[in-house]
N, C-alpha and C positions, 0 to 999 in steps of 0.2 A: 372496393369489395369484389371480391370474388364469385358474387351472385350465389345459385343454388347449383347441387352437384346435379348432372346430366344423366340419370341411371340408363342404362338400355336396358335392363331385365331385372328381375329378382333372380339369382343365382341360387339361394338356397335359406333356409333357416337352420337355427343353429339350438339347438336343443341337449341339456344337460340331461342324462338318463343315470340311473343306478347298475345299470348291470349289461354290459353291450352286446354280447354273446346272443344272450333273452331276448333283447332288445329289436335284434336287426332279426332273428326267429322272429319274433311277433311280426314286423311287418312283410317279410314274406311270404307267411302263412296268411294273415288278413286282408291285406293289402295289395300282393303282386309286388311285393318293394326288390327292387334287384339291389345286391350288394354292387358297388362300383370302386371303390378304393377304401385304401386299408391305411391311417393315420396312426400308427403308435408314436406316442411321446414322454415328453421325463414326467408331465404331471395330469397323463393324462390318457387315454386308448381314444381315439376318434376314428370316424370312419362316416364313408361319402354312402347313403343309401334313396336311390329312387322311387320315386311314389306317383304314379297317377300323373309322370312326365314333371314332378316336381323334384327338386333334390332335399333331402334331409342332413347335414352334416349331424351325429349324435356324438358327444362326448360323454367319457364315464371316467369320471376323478377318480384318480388313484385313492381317494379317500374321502369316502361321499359323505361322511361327518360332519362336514363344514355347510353341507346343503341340507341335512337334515330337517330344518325346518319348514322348509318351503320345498321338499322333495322337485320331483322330477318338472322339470320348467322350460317356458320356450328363454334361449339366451336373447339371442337377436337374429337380424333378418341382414344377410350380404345381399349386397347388391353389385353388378357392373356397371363399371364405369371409369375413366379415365383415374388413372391415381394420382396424378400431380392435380390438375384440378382437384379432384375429392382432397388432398390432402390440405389444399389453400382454403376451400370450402373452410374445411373444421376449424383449419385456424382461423379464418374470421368469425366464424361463430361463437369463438370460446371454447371449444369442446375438445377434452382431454382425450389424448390416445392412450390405452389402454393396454393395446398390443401390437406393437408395428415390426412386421417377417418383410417387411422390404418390397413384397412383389404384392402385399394383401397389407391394411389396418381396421383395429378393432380401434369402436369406440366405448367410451367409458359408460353403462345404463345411466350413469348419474347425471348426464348433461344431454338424455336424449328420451324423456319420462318414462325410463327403466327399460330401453333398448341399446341392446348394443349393433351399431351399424358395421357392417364392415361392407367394405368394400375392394374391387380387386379386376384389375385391368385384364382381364381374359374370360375365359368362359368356360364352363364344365359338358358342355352341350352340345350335341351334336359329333358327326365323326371327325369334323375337322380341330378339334380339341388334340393340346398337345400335351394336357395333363391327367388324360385317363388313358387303359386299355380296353377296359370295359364299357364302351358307349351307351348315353341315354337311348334310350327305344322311340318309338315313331308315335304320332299320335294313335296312328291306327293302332298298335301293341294294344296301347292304353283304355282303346276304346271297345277292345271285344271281351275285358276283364268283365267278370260277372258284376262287377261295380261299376260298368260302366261310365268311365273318367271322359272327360271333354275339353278339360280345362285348368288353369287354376286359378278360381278367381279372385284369392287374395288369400287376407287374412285381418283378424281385431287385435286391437289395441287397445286395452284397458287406462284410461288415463283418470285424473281428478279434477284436473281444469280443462273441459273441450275445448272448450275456446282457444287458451294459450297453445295445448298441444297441437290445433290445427295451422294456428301461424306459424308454429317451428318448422313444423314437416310443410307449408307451403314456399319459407323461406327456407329451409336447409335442404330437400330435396326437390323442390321446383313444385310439388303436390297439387293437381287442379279438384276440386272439391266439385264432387258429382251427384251430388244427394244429404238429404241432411232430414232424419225421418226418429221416429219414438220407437224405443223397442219395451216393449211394454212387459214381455216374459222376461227378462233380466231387468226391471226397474230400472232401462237407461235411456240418454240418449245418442244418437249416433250421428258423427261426420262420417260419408262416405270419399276418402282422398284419393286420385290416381295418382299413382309412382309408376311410372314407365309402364306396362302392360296390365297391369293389376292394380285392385283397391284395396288401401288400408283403410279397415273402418274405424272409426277411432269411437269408442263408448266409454261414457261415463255414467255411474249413478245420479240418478234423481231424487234420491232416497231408498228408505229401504228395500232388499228387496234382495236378488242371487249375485247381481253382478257388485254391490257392496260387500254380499258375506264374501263375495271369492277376494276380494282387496285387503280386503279386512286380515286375509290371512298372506297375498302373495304381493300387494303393493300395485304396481304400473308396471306396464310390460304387454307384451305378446299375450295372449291368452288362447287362440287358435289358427289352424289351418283349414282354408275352405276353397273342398275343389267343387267342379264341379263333375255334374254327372247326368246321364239322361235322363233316369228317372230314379226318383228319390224312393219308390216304391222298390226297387229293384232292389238298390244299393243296401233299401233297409232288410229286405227279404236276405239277403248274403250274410247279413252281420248278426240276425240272427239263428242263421242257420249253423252259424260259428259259436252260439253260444253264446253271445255278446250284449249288453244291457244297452238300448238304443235311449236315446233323450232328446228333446227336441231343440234346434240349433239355433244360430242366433237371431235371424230372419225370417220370417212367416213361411213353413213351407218347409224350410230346413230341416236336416237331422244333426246330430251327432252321437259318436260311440260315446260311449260314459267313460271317463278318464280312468276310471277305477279299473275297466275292461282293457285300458290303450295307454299303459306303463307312466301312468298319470300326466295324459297329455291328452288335448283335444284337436281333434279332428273333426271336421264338419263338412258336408254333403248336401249339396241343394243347386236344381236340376238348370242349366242351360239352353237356350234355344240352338 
């Protein structure tokens, strides 16, 4: 066996949008997002956008028809990390590649509870990067944004078997499990898993309740991005100062902008030491 892959970082998520022009608009204006690279392809316009020192990869299908029913969604989550390892990894695991460009691999959501992982032996970050021109920005950038960003400290996971999905991500990605708590405003429960720098929380339903109706309609998968910030009061004063419908996020204390406000995607805010 091949053990678990060794990530050094989260590199970015990977998010299907409807309209990317709109798209990478909205989070400059909300956000502070800098454009960083510019992906056009045969089925598809993608492009590299930074957020609060995170990266966003945003893809917009040639023909967003096919996604119509589950609109705008997170894909999956890249990570770094060695590729010939990562790539022995999946194949011991069982797990179909889905998309392999040689220097990067996608994996299948269907063998990873509706994520697709990829993975990819360099880094987008920093200036010693030899795949951008436009370099990420420094903490400090991040931190005098009127949303004052600190961090990023993770993101959820909407699964149907906690349990099972916690052992996959502890054996597929090495995942140390740091908390394990009720969320009571999404009728779920939560593992909180470390991958390299940051926690996947992974939530499940307990029964009825928000985070059932959201499954009900988008399955397993990503369901948000959560940075941090200084203060949650701040961040929520900016968003709605922008006009934007705030709601409260997954964690006691939390925010997020309302999907409906954020090109049907969540976003979430809650304060760091």
């Amino acid at each position: 066996m091949a053990g678990s892959i060794k990530c050094r970082r989260a590199s970015h998520s990977n998010i299907v949008i409807e309209n990317l022009d709109e798209s990478v608009k909205h989070l400059e204006d909300v956000f502070g997002g800098r454009f960083l690279l510019d992906l056009p392809g045969e089925d598809w316009h993608a492009c590299l956008v930074e957020v609060g020192g995170f990266i966003a990869e945003l893809f917009e299908p040639k023909n967003f028809m096919l996604h119509g029913r589950i609109g705008a969604h997170y894909l999956g989550m890249e990570y770094e990390a060695n590729l010939e390892q990562s790539r022995a990894v999946v194949a011991d695991h069982g797990i179909r590649i889905l998309r392999d460009i040689t220097m990067a691999i996608h994996t299948d959501p269907r063998d990873g509870f509706g994520v697709d992982y990829e993975f990819f032996d360099g880094t987008f970050y920093g200036p010693e990067t030899k795949v951008l021109k436009t370099f990420t920005e420094t903490e400090e950038h991040w931190a005098v944004h009127p949303i004052g960003y600190t961090c990023l400290i993770g993101y959820t996971h909407a699964v149907a078997d906690l349990e099972a999905a916690s052992r996959f991500l502890r054996s597929f990605l090495g995942a140390k499990p740091v908390y394990e708590v009720e969320r009571e405003g999404l009728g779920a429960r939560a593992i909180g898993l470390q991958v390299a720098n940051d926690v996947c929380e992974l939530v499940s339903p307990t029964g009825p309740g928000q985070l059932l109706s959201e499954m009900m309609r988008t399955g397993e998968g990503i369901r948000s991005t959560v940075y941090g910030v200084k203060s949650v009061a701040a961040a929520r004063a900016w968003f709605e100062g922008k006009g934007l419908r705030v709601i409260e996020g997954t964690a006691p204390g939390s925010i997020a902008v309302d999907p409906r406000d954020n090109l049907g995607i969540l976003f979430e805010f809650a304060e760091t030491a």
